[in-house]
Rosetta silent file (secondary structure, phi, psi, omega in degrees, C-alpha in Angstrom):
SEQUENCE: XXXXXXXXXXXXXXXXXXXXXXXXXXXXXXXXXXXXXXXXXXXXXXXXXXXXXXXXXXXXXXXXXXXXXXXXXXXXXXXXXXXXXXXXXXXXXXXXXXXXXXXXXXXXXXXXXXXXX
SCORE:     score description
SCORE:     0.000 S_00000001
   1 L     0.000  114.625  179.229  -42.450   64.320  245.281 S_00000001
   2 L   -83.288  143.820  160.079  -44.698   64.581  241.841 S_00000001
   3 L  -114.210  105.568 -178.769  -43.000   62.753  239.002 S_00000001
   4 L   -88.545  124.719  179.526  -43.415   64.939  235.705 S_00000001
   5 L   -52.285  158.183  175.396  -42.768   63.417  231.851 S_00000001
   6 L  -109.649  130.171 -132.195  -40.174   65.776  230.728 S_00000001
   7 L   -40.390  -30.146 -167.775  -40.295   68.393  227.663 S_00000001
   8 H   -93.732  -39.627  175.901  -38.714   66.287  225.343 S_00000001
   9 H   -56.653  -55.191  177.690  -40.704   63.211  226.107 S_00000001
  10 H   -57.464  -14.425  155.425  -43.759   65.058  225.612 S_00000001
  11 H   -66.845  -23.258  178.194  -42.363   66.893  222.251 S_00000001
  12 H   -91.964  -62.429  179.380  -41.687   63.284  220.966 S_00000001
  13 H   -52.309  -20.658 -162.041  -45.315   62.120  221.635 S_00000001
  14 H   -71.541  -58.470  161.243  -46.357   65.219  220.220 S_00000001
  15 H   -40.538  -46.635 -171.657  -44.140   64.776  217.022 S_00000001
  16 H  -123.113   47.818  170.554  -45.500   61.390  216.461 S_00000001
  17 H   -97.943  -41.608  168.488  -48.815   61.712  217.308 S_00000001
  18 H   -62.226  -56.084 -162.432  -50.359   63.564  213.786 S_00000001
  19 H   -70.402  -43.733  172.754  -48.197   61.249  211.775 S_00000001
  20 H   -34.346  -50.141  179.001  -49.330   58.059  213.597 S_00000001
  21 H   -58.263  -38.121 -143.677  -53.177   59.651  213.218 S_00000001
  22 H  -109.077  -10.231  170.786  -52.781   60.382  209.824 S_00000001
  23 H   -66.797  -65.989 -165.803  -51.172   56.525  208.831 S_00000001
  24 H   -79.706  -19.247  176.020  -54.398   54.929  210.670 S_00000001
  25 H   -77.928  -39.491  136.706  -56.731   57.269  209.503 S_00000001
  26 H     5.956  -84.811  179.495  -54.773   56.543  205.697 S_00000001
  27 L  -124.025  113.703 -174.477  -54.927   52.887  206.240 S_00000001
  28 H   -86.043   -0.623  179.068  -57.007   51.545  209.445 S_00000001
  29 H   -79.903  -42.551  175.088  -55.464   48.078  208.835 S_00000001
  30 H   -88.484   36.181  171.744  -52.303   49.936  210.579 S_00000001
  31 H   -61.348  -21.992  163.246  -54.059   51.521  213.478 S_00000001
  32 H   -25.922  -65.446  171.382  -51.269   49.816  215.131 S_00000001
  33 H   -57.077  -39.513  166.527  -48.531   52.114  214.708 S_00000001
  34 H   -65.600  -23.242  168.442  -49.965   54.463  216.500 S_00000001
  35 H   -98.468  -28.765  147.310  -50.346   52.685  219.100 S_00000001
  36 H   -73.886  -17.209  169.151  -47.064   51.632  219.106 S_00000001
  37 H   -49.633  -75.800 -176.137  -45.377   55.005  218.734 S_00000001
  38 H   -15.299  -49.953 -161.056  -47.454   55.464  222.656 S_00000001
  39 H   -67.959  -50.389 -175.140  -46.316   52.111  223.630 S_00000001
  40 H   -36.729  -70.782 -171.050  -42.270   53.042  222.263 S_00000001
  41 H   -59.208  -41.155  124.393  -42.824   56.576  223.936 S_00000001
  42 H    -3.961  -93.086  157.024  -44.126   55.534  226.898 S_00000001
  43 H   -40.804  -25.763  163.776  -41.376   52.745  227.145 S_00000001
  44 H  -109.923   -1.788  150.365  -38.784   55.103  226.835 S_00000001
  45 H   -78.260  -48.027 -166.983  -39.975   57.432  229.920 S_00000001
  46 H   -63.483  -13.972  179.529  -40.079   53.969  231.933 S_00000001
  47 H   -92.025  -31.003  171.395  -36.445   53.465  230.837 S_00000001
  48 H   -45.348  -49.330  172.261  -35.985   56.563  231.742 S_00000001
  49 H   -65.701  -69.869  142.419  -37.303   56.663  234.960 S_00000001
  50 L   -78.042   32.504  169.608  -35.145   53.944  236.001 S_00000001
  51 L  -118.450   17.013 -175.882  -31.918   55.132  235.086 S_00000001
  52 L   -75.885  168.506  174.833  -33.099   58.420  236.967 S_00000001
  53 L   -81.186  167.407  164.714  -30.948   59.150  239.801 S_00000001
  54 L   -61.847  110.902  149.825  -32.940   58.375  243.488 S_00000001
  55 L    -9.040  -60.767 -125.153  -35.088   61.119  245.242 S_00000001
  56 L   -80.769  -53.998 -166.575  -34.010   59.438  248.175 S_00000001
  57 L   -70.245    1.654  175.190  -30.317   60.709  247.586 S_00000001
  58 L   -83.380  143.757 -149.902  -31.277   64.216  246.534 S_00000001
  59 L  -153.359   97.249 -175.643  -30.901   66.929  249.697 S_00000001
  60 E  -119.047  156.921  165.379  -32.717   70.077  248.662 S_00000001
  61 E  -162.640  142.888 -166.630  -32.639   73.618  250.808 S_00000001
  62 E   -88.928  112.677  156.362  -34.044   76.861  250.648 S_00000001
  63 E  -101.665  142.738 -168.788  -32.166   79.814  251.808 S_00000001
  64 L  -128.444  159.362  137.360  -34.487   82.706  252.699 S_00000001
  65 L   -45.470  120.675  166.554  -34.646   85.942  254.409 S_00000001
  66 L   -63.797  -14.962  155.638  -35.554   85.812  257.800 S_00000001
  67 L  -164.767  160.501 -179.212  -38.330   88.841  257.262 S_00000001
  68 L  -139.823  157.562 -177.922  -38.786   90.988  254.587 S_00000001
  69 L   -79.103  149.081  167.963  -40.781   94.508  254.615 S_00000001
  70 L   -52.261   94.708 -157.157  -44.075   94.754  252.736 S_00000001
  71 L    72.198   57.430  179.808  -43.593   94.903  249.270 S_00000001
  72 L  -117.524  136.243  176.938  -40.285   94.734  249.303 S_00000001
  73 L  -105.315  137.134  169.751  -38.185   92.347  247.307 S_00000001
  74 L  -118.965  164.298 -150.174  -35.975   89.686  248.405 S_00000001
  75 L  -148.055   97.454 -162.511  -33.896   87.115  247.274 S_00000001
  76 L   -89.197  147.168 -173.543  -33.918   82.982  248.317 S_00000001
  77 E  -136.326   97.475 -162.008  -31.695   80.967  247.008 S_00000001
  78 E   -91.694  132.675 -161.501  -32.489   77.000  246.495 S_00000001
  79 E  -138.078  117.617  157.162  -29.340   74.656  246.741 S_00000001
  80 E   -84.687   91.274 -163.198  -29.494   70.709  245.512 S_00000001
  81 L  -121.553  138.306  165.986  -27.464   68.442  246.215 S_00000001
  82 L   -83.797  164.730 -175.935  -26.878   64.602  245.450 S_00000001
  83 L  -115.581  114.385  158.168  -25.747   61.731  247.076 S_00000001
  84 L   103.136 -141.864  173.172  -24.209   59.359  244.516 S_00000001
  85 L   -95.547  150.155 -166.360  -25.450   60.211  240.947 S_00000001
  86 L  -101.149  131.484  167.969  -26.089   63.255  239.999 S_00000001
  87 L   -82.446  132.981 -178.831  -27.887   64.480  236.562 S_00000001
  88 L   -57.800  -37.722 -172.426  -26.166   67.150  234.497 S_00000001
  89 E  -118.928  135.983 -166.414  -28.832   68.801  234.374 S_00000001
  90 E  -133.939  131.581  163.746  -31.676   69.836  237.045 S_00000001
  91 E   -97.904  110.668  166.153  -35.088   71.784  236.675 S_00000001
  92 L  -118.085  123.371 -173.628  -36.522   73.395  239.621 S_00000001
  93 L  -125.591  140.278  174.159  -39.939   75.137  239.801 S_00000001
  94 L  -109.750 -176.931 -163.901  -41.202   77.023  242.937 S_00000001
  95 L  -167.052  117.703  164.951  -44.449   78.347  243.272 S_00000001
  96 L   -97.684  177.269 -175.967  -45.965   81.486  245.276 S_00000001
  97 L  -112.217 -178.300 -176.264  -49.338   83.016  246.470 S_00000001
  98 L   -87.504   17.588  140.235  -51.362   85.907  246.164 S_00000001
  99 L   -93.650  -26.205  174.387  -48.823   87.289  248.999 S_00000001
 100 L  -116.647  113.031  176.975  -45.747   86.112  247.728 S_00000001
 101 L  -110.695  173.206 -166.557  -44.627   86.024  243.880 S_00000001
 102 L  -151.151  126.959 -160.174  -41.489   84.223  242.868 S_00000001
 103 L  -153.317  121.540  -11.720  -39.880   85.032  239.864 S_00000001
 104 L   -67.117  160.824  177.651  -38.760   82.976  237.765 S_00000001
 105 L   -92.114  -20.816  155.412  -41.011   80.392  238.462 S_00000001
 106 L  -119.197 -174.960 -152.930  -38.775   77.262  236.986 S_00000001
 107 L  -166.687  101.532  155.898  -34.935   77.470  236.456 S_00000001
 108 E   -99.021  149.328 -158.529  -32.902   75.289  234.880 S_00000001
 109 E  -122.636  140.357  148.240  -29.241   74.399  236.577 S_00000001
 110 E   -65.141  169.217  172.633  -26.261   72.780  235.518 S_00000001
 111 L  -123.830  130.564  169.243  -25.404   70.218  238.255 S_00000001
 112 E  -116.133  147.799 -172.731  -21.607   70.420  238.739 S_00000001
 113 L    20.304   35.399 -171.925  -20.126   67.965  241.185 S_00000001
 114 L    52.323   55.948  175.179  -23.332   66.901  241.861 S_00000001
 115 E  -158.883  150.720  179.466  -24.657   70.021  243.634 S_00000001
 116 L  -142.792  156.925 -179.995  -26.330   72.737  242.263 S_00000001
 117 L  -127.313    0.000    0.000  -27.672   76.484  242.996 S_00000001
């Protein structure tokens, strides 16, 4: 299971990475801040991380067609469910081949009673 920062962490380094640049290039006696905005953002995916719910308790399954004709479309349906807690919110991205496309390729779901479709 890859672990990915999530849009908003990366829109918050993003946000305070020109002003941080433009403070130390400004004043280089405060090259600091910039490097603490990293350390802060940083520090708040690691808080982050552990107040995630567990992998381990996470149950994912694919329902598919059992065959589909050539060039033909069909329609799978991916169902998540937790064990304990569950995050309101869940992003799932699939991925296809040059035989298979998948469309959309992420999703995001509400999680309702800690299951989701």
């Amino acid at each position: 299971m890859n672990i990915y920062p999530t849009r908003r962490a990366i829109a918050l380094m993003a946000a305070g990475a020109g002003p941080a640049l433009l403070v130390a290039l400004a004043a280089p006696n405060l090259w600091l801040i910039a490097a603490g905005w990293v350390l802060l953002v940083f520090s708040l995916m690691a808080v982050d991380l552990v107040l995630a719910p567990s992998p381990a308790g996470l149950e994912l399954r694919a329902v598919t067609p059992r065959s589909l004709g050539v060039g033909r479309p069909g329609e799978a349906v991916v169902r998540a469910a937790f064990e304990g807690a569950a995050p309101r919110r869940l992003e799932i991205a699939t991925g296809g081949d040059a035989r298979v496309a998948v469309q959309p390729e992420r999703r995001a779901l509400t999680v309702t009673d800690g299951a989701a479709e």
